[in-house]
Every structure is written in C-alpha cells, then in structure tokens.
Backbone bond lengths (Angstrom), bond angles and torsions (degrees), N, CA, C in turn:
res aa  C-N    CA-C-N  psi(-1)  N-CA   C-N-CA  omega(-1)  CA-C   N-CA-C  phi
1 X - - - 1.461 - - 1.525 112.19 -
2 X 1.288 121.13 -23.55 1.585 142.25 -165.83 1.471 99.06 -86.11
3 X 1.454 132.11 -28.60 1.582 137.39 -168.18 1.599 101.23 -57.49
4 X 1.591 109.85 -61.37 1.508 103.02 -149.70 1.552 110.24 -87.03
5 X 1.522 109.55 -16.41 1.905 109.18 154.24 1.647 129.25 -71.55
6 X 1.442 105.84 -21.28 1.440 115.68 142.58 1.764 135.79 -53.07
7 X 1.274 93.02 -49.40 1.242 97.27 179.43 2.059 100.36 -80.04
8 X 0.711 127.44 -60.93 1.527 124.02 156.67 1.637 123.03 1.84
9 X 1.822 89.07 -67.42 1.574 98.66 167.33 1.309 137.08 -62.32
10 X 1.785 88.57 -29.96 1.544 103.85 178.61 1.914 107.38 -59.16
11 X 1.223 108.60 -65.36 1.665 127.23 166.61 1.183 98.25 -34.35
12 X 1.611 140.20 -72.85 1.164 117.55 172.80 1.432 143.27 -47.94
13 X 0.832 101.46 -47.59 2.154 112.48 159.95 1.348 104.25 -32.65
14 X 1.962 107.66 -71.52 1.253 98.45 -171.30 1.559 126.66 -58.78
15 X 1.419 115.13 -22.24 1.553 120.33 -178.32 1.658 100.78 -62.78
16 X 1.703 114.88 -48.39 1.242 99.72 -175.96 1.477 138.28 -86.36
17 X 1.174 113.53 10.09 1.693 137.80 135.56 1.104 118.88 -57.45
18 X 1.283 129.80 -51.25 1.874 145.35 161.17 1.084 109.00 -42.18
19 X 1.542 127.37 -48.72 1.545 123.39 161.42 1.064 117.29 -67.47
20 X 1.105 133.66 -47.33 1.366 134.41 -157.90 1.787 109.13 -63.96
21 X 1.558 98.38 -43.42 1.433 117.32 -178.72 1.771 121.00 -73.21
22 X 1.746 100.93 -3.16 1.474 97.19 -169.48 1.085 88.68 -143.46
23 X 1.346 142.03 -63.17 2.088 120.79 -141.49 2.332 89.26 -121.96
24 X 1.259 107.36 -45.86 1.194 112.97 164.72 1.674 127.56 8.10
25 X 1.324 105.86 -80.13 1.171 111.16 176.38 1.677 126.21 -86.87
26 X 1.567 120.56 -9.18 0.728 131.45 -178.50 1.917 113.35 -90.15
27 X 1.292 103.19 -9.97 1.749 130.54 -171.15 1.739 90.72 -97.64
28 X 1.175 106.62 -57.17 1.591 100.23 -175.29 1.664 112.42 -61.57
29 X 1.984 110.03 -48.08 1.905 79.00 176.98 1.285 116.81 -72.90
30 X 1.437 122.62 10.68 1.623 108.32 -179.13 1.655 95.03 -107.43
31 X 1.198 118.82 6.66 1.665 111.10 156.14 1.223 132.26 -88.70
32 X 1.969 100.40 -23.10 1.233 117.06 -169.66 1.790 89.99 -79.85
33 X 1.240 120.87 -47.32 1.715 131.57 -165.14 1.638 86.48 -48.68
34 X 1.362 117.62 -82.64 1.111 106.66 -165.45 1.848 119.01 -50.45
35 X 1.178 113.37 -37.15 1.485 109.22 -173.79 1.828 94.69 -48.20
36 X 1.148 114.27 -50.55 1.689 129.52 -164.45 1.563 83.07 -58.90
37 X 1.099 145.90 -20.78 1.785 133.77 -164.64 1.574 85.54 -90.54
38 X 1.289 93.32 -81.79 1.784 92.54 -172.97 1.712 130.20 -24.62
39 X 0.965 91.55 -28.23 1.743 110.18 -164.78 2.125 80.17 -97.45
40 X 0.699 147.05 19.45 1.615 139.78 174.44 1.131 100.84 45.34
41 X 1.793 134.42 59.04 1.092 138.51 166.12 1.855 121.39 -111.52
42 X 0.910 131.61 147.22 1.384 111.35 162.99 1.821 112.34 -97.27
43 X 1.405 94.51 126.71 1.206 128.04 -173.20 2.096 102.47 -47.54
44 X 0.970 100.46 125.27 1.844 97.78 163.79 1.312 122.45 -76.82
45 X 1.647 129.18 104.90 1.213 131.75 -172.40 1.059 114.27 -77.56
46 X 1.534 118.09 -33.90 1.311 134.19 -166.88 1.960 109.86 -90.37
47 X 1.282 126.27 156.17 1.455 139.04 -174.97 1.551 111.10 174.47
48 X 1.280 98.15 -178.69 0.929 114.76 -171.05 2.034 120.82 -70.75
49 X 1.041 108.65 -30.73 1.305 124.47 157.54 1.370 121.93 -71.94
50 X 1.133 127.52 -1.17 1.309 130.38 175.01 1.878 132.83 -95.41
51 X 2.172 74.96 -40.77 1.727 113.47 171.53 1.752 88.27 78.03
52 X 1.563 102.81 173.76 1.365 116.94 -171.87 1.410 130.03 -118.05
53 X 0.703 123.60 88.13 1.829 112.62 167.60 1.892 116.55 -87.02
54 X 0.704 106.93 114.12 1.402 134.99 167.90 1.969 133.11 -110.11
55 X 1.307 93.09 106.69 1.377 113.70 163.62 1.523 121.56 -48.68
56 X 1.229 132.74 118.91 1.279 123.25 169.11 1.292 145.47 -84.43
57 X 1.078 151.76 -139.48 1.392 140.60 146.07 1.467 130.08 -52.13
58 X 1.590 79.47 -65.29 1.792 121.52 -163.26 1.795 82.03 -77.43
59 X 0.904 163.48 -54.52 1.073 165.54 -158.44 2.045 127.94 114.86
60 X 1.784 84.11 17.86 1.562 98.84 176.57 1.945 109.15 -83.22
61 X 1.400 111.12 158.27 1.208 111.16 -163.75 1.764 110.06 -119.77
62 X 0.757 120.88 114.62 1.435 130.92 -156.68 1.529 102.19 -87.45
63 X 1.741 132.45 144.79 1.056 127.23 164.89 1.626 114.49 -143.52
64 X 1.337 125.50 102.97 1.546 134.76 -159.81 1.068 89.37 -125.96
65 X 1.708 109.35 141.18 1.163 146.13 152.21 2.035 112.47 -50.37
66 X 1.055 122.89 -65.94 1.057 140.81 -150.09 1.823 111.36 -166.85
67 X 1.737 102.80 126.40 1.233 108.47 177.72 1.664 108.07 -123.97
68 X 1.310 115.81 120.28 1.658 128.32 172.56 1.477 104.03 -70.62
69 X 0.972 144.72 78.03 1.768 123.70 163.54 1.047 117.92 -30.07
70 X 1.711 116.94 -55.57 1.576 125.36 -171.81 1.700 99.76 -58.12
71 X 0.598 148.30 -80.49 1.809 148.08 168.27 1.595 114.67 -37.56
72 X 1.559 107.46 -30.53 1.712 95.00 -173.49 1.249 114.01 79.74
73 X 1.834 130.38 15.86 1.260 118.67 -172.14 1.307 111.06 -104.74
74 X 1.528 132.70 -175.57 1.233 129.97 158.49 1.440 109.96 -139.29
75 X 0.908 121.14 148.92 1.919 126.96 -154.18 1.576 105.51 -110.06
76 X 0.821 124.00 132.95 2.154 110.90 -178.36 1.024 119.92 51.46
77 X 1.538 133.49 44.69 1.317 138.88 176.83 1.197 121.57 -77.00
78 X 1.234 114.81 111.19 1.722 132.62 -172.72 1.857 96.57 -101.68
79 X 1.317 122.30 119.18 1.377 144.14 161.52 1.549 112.69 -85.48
80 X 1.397 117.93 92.72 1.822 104.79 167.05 1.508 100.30 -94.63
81 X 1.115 119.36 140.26 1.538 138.69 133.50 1.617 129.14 -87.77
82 X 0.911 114.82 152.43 1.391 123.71 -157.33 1.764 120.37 -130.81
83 X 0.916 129.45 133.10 1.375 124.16 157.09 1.315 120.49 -136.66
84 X 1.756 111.49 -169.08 1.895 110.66 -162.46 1.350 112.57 49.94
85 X 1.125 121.42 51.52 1.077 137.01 -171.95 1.798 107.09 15.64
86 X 1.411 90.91 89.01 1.392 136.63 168.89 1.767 100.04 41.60
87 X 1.266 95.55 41.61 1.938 101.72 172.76 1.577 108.42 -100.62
88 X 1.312 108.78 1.37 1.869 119.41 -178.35 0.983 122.56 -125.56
89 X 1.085 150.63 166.16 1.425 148.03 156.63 2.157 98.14 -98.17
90 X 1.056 116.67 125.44 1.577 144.29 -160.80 1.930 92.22 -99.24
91 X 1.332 119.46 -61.21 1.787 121.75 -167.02 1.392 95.91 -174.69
92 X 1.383 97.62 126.23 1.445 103.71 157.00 1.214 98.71 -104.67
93 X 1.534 99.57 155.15 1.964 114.87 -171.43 2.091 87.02 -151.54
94 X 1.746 75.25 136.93 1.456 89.56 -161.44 1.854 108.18 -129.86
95 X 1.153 131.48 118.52 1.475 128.77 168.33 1.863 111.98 -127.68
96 X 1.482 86.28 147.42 1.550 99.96 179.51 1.497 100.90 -60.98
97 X 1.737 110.83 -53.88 1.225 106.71 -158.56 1.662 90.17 -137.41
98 X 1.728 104.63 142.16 1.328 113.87 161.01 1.241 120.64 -162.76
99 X 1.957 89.06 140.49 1.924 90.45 -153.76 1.521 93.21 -127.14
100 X 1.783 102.03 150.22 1.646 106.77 -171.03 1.508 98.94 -72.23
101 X 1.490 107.87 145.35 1.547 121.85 -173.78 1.112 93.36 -151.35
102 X 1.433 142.20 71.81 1.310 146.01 176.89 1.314 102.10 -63.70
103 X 1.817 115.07 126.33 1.858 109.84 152.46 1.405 102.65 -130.80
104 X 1.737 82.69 178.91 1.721 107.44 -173.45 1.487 113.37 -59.06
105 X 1.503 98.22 109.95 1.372 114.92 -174.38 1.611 102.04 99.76
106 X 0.931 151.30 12.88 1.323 150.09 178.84 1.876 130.10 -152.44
107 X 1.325 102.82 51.06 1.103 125.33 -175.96 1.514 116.79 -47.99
108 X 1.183 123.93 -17.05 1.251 133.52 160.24 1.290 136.03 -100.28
109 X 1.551 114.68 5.24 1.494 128.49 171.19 1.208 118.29 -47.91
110 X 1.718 118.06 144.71 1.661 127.92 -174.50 1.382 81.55 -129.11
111 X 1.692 117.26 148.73 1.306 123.78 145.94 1.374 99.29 -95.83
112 X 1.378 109.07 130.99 1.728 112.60 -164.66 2.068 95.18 -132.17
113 X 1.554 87.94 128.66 1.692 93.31 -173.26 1.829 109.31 -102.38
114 X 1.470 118.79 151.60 1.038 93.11 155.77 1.397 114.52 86.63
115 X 1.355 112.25 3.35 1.674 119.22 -167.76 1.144 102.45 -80.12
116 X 1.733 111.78 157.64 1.199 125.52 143.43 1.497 100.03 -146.75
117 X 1.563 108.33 169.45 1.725 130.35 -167.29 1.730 84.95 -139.75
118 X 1.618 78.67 152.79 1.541 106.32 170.80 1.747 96.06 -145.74
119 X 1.322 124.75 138.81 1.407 136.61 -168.70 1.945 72.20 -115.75
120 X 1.293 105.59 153.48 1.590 122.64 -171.58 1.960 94.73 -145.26
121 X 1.466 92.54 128.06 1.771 98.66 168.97 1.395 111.29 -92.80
122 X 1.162 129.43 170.25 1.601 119.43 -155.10 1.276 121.37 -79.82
123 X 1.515 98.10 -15.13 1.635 113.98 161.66 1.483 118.75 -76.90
124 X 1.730 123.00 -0.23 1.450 120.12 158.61 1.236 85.14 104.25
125 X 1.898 152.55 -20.07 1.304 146.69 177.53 1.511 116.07 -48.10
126 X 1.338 129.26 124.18 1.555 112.91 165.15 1.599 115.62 -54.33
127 X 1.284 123.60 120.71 1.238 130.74 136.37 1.551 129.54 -62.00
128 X 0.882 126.63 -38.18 1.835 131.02 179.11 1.271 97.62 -149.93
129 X 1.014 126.57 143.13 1.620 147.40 135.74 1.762 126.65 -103.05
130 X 1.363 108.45 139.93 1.578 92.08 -171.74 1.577 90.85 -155.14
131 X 1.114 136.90 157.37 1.380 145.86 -161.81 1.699 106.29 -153.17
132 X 1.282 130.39 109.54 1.616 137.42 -178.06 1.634 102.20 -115.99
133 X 1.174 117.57 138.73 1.489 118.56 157.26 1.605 134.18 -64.79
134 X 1.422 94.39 -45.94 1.864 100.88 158.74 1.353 108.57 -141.93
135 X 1.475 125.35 127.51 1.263 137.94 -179.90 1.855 117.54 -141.17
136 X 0.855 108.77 172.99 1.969 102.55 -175.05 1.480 81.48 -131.58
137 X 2.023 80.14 142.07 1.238 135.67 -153.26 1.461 96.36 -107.21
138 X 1.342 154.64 101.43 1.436 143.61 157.71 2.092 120.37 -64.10
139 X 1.525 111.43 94.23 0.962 104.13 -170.38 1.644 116.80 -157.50
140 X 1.026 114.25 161.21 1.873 110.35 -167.63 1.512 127.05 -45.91
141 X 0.919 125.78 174.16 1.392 132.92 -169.37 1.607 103.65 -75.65
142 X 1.218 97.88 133.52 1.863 101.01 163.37 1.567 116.17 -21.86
143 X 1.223 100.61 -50.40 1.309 108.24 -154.51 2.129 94.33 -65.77
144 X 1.181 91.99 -26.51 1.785 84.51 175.18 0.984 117.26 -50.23
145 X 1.537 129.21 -53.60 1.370 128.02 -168.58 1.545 114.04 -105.73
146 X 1.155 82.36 31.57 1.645 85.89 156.95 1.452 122.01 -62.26
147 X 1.316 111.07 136.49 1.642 124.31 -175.96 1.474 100.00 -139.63
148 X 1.498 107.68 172.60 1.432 129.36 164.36 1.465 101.71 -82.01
149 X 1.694 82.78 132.05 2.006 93.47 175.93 1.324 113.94 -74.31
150 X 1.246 149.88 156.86 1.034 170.67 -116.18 1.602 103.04 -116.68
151 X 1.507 142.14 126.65 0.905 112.38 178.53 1.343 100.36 -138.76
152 X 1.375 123.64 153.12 1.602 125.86 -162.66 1.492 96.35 -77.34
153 X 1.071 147.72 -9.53 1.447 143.86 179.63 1.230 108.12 -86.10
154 X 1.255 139.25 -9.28 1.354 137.73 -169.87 1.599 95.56 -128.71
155 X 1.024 137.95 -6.66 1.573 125.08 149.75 1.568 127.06 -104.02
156 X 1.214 108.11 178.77 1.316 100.60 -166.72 1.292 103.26 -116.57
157 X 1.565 119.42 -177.02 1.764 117.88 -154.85 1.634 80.62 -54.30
158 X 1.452 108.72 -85.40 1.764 115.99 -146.85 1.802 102.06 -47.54
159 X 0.878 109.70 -28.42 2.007 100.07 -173.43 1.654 94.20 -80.99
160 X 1.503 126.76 -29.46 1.619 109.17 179.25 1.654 103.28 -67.97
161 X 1.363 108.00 -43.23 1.181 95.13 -178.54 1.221 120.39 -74.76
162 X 1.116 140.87 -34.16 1.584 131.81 159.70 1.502 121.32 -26.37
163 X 1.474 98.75 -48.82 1.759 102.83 -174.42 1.425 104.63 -82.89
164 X 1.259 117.87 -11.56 1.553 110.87 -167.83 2.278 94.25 -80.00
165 X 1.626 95.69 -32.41 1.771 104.02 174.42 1.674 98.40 -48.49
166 X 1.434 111.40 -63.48 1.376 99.68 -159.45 1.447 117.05 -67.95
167 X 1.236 122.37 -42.32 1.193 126.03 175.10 1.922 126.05 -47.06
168 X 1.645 85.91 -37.82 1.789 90.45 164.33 1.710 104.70 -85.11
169 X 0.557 156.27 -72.95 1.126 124.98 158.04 1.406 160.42 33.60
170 X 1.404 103.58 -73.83 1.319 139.52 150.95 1.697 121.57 -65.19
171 X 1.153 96.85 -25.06 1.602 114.75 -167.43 1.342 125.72 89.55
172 X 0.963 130.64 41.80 1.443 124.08 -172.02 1.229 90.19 -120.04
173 X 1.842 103.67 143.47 1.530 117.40 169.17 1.694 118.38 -63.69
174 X 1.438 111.86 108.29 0.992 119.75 -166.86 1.903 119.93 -101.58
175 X 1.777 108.13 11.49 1.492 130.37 -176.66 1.622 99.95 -39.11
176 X 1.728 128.51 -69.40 0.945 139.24 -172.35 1.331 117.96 -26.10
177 X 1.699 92.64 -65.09 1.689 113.86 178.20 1.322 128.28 -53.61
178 X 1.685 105.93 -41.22 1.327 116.74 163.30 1.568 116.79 -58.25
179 X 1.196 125.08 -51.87 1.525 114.89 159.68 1.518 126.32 -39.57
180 X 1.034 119.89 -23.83 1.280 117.09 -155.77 1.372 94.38 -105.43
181 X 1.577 104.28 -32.58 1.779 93.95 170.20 1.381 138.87 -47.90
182 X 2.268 90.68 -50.32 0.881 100.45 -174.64 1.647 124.05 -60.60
183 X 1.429 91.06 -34.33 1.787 109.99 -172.40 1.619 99.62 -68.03
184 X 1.508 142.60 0.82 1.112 137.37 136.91 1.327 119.94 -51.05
185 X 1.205 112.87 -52.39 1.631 122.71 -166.73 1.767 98.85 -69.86
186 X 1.156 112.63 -38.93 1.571 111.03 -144.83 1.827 89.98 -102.74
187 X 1.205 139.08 -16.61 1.369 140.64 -167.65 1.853 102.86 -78.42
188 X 1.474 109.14 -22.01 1.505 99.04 172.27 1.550 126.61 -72.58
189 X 1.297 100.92 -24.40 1.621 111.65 -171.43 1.801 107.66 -68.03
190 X 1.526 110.75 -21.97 1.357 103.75 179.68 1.427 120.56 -49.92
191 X 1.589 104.78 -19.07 1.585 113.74 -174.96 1.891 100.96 -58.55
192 X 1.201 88.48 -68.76 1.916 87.35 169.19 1.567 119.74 -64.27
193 X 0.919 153.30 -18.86 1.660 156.35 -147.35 1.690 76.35 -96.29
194 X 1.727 117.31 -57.20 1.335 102.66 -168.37 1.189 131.56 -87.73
195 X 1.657 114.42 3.96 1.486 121.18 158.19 0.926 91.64 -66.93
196 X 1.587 121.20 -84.78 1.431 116.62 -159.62 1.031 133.41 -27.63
197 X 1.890 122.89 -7.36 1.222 128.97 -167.45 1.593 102.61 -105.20
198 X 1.663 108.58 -33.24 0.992 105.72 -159.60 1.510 112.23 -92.24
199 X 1.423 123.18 7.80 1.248 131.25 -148.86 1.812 79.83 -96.47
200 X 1.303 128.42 -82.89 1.344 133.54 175.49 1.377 112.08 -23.23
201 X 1.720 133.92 -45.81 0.882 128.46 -171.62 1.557 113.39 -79.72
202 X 1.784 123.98 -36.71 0.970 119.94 141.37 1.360 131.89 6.97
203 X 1.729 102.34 -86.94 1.338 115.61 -171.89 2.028 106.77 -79.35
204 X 0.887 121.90 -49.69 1.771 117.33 163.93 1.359 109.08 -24.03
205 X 1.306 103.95 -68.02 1.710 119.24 -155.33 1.770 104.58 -32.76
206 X 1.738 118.24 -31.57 1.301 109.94 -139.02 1.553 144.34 -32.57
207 X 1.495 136.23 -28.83 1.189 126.94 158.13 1.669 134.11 -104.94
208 X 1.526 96.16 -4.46 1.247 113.52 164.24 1.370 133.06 -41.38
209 X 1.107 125.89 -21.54 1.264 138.27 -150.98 1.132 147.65 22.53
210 X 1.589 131.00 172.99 1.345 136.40 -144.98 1.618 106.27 -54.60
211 X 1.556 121.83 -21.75 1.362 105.76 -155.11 1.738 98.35 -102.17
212 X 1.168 100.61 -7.42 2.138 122.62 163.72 1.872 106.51 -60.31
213 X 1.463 106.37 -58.06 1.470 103.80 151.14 1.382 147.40 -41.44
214 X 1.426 101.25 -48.61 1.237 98.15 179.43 1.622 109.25 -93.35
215 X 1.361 124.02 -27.51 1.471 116.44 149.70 1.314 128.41 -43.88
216 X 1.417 134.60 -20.44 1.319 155.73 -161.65 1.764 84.18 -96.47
217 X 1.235 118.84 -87.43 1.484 116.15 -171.59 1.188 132.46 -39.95
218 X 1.447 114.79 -42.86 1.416 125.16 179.61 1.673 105.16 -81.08
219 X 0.986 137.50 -21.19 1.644 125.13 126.42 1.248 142.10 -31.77
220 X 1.157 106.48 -62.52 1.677 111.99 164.32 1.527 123.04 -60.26
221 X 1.698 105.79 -34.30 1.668 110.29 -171.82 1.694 89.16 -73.31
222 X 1.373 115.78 -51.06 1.650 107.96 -172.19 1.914 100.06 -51.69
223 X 0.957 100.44 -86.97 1.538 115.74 -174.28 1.775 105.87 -17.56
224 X 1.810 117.63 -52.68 1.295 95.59 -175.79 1.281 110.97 -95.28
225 X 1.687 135.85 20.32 1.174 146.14 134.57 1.500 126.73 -23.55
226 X 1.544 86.51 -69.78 1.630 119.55 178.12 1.493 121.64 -73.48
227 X 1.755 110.22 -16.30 1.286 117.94 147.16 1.566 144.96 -59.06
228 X 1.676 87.33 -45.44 1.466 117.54 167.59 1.912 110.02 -38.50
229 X 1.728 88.05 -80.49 1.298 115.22 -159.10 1.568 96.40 -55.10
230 X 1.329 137.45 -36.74 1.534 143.69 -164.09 1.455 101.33 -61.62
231 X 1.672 104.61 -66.93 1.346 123.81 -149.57 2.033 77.37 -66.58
232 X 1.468 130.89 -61.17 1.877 122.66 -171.26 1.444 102.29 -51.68
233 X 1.346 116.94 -1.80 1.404 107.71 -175.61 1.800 107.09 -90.91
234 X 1.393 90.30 -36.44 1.670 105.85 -175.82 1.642 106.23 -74.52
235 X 1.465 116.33 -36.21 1.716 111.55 158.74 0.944 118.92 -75.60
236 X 1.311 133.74 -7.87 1.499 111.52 177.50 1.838 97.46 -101.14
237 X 0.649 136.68 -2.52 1.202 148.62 167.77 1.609 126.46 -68.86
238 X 2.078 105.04 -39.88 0.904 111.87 -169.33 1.255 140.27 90.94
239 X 1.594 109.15 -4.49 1.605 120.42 158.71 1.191 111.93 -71.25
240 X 1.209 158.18 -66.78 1.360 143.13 150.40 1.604 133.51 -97.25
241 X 1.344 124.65 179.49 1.593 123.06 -143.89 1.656 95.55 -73.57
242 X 1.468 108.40 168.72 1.299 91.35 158.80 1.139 138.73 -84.58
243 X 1.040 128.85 -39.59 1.206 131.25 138.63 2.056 133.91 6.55
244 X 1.245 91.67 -63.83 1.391 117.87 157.93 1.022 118.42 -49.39
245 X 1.580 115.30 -73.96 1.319 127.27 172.21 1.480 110.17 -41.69
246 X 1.251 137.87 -47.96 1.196 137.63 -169.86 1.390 110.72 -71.37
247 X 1.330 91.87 -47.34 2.069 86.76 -171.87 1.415 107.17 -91.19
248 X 1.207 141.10 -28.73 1.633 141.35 -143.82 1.727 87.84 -74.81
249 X 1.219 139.01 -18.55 1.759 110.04 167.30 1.568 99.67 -61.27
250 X 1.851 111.90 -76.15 1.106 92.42 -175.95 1.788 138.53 -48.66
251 X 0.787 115.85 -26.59 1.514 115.93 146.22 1.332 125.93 -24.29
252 X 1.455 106.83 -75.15 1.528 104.18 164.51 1.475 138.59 -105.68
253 X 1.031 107.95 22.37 1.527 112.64 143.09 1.294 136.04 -111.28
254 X 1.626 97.05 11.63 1.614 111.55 168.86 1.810 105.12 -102.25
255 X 1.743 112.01 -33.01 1.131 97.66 167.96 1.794 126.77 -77.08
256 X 1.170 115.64 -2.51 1.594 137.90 160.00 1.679 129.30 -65.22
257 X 1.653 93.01 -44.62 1.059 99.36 -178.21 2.133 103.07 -105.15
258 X 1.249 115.41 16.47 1.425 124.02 167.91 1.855 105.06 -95.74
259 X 1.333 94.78 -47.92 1.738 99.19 162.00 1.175 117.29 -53.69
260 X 1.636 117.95 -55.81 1.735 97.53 -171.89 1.806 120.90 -80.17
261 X 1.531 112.77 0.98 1.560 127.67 -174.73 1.735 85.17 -88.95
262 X 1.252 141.67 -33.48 0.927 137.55 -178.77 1.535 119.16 -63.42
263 X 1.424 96.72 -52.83 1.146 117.33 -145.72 2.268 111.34 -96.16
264 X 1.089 104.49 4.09 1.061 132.78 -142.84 1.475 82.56 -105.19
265 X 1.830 107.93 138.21 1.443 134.63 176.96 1.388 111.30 -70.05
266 X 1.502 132.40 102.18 1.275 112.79 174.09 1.553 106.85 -97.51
C-alpha cells in the first residue's frame, strides 16, 4: 500500500530539483526586488550573475567578474581607456586579481596580479603590448564597486556551482558555498524521508485521531528543520565536511524512519 505514495514522493523530489535547477532562483530575486519596493527600498539590479560594468570618474569603464568587499578585491578586471572623446578605445589593461593596498600619497592604489596592457591606435591596431606579474592599478575606492553578494538562494544548482569553480580558484574559502550546494542536492529527498516517516505513523496512529497526526508531523517537520539548519551550521563552520553536513539529517531520519517501516504492526 506504501509503493505508490513512495513513488509520488519520489516524483515530487524530482520536481523540486526541477525547480530549483530552472525558474527557482530566478523567482526568488524577483521576490526579493519586489519585497525591497514595498519596504521603500531600491531594489539591487546588479549581482553577481549579471557581472559588472562600471563607469568611472575620469571617464574609464571598468569590467569585473566578481567583487569581495570583505577582502577589497576584484576578480577579472578589464580597464578601458578611451580617447576622441571616448569614440576609441586608448588601452585596455587587464588583471586576474586586484586588491586595495592604499599608500602614502596614493589613496587610490590597487595591487593588481596577473596584468597585461594593450595601448590601441585609433584604428583598433596594437601599438605596445606588455604583460607584468604584479603591478598597481590607479582606480576608485572599494566602495565604488560595491555590489550585492551573491547568495545561494537566488541561483540555481549548476550557476552555484559554477561560482563556487571560480571562487576556488581564485582562492577564496569557499566551505559556506559548498554547504549550500550540497543542501541543494540533498533538500529534495525530504519528500521521501517524510513519507517514510509518515507511512508507520499512519498505521500506529489508529484511534487517536486525525489531529494526533497532524500533531505528530508538525513535530517531526520542526525537529528535522532544526536538524537541517544545525548540522549547515556545523559545515559552514567547519566542524564537519560539507557534504555531511548536508546529508547526515537525511541520514538519520531516513535510518529512523527505515526502523519504524520495519518495525511496525501490520
């Protein structure tokens, strides 16, 4: 009798992976945009999925991959300069990585890695090319390219994991992200973890009645809630893998609820 509400759950799991992997995250920043209207906020258009172009002072045009505030860095930084009043491209100047290193007398200093420049004649021909490993970057304050950080709720499995590539990469501790991946992958199975739970209780429950059930569930949904969130607390933390962290509820409330499908009076 337990097969075809299994298989049910199963279909459901997979649907909510199907979201997650396609309209999901793209529904949440346009829930979050509007929540930000209601609240008399202006909404952040710009992220990390979008990437950045930025205007400068001087009238140079900036193009970054990814900006850390907490570090001050910027990731794939493309520098255009311009001339003829901005009908040319003048040098593009290009670094993997560049991090604010302000000095005395130079309030706008970048330590910039990984560079290279190209000087451009107005016909678009290279004039010079030159390539440095570490050189300084003259360019605006952090606070310019400030963006909204990236948040695993507003992307979907394959784009978290994409950014989680570049970011290791680059070097940045990427533990958090990895939780959050995993807890993509592993958040569908609750569809089954909570048949499986509810199938035993089903048959137990018998004269107790319906509202013994639903007191019964909304226990378990809190409780393996509070499992969830503990164990992503303990991976993002770094006491255990992520991995672990992600799956070990279902783990044990699937090996709980395999005991009581077992174990259960028919």
């Amino acid at each position: 009798m337990a097969v075809p509400i299994l298989g049910a759950a199963l279909v459901a799991g997979g649907a909510l992976f199907a979201l997650e992997q396609t309209i999901l995250g793209e529904w949440n920043r346009k829930a979050d945009s509007i929540k930000a209207v209601m609240n008399g906020v202006a909404p952040a258009t710009l992220d990390m999925l979008t990437r950045q172009w930025v205007v400068g002072s001087q009238g140079n045009i900036y193009h970054y991959n990814y900006f850390d505030p907490g570090n001050r860095t910027l990731l794939g930084l493309s520098v255009f300069e311009f001339s003829n009043g901005m009908r040319s491209i003048a040098r593009r100047s290009y670094a993997e990585r560049a991090r604010y290193e302000p000095a005395s007398g130079h309030p706008d200093a970048w330590r910039a890695e990984e560079t290279w420049s190209r000087d451009l004649t107005p016909s678009g021909d290279t004039r010079k090319f030159s390539a440095d490993p570490v050189t300084q970057f003259t360019l605006e304050p952090p606070s310019y390219f400030g963006t909204r950080q990236p948040e695993p709720q507003f992307m979907s499995y394959s784009q978290l994991r994409t950014y989680i590539e570049q970011l290791r990469t680059s070097g940045f501790d990427v533990i958090a992200q990895q939780v959050a991946l995993e807890r993509k992958a592993s958040f569908p199975f609750v569809t089954v973890i909570m048949t499986l739970l509810a199938v035993p209780f089903a048959v137990s429950a018998g004269r107790r009645g319906a509202m013994y059930g639903v007191g019964a569930g909304i226990v378990i949904a809190i409780t393996y809630w509070v499992a969830f969130s503990v164990f992503a607390a303990l991976g993002t933390g770094g006491v255990v893998a992520p991995t672990l962290a992600a799956w070990a509820p279902n783990l044990l409330f699937g090996a709980g609820a395999a005991y009581l499908l077992l174990t259960v009076r028919t």
